[in-house]
N, C-alpha and C positions, 0 to 999 in steps of 0.2 A: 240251120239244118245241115251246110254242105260241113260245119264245124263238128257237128256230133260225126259223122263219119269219117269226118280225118282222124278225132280220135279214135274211134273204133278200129282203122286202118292201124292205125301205132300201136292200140293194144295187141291185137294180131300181130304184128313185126315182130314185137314183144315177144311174144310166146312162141313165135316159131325160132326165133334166134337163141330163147332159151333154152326153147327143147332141141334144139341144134349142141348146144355148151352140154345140155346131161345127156344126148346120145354121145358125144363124143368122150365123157366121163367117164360114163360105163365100158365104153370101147379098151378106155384106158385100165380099169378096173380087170373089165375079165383080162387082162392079160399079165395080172399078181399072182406071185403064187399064195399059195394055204399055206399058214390059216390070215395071213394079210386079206387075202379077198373075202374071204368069209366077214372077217371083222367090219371091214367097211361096208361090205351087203349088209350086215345086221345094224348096223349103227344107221346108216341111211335109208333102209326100204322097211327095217324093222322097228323104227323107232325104238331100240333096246338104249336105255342107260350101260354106263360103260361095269357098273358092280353086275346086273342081268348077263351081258357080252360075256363077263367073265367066269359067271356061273356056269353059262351053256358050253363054253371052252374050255372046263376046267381048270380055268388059272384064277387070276386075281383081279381087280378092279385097276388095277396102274397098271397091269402089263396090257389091258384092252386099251387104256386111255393112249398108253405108248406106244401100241401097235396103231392104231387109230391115225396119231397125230404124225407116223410116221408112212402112212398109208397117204394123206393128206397130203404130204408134204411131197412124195411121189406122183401123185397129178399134177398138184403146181408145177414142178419140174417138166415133168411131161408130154403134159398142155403148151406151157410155152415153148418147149424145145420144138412143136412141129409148126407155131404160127407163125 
């Protein structure tokens, strides 16, 4: 029994340390400018494909995937530079 609540313990650690990693994401997020923050809000809250992203923005499907993966590549950045 005292087994099943140490799991339960860790799963909770779990998810508070994760939800700890995506508040501090978005923290990072809202502070992109447009249309970068847009893109990443839609790719991750919108579950939008990146041809949709680029319908809704007027462009094209490589310029969302490239905005994206360079929206991405600015958290990694980000994130570790304050830990």
């Amino acid at each position: 029994m005292s087994q099943q609540g140490g799991e339960d313990e860790t799963e909770f650690e779990n998810v508070v340390f994760e939800k700890a990693e995506v508040l501090e994401i978005y923290k990072i997020l809202h502070t992109f400018e447009e249309p970068l923050r847009e893109v990443m809000y839609l790719r991750l809250n919108g579950n939008f494909t990146f041809k949709e992203i680029g319908e809704i923005m007027g462009k094209d499907e490589n310029w969302a995937r490239v905005t994206f993966y360079r929206g991405k590549q600015r958290v990694r950045k980000e994130s570790h530079h304050e830990m």
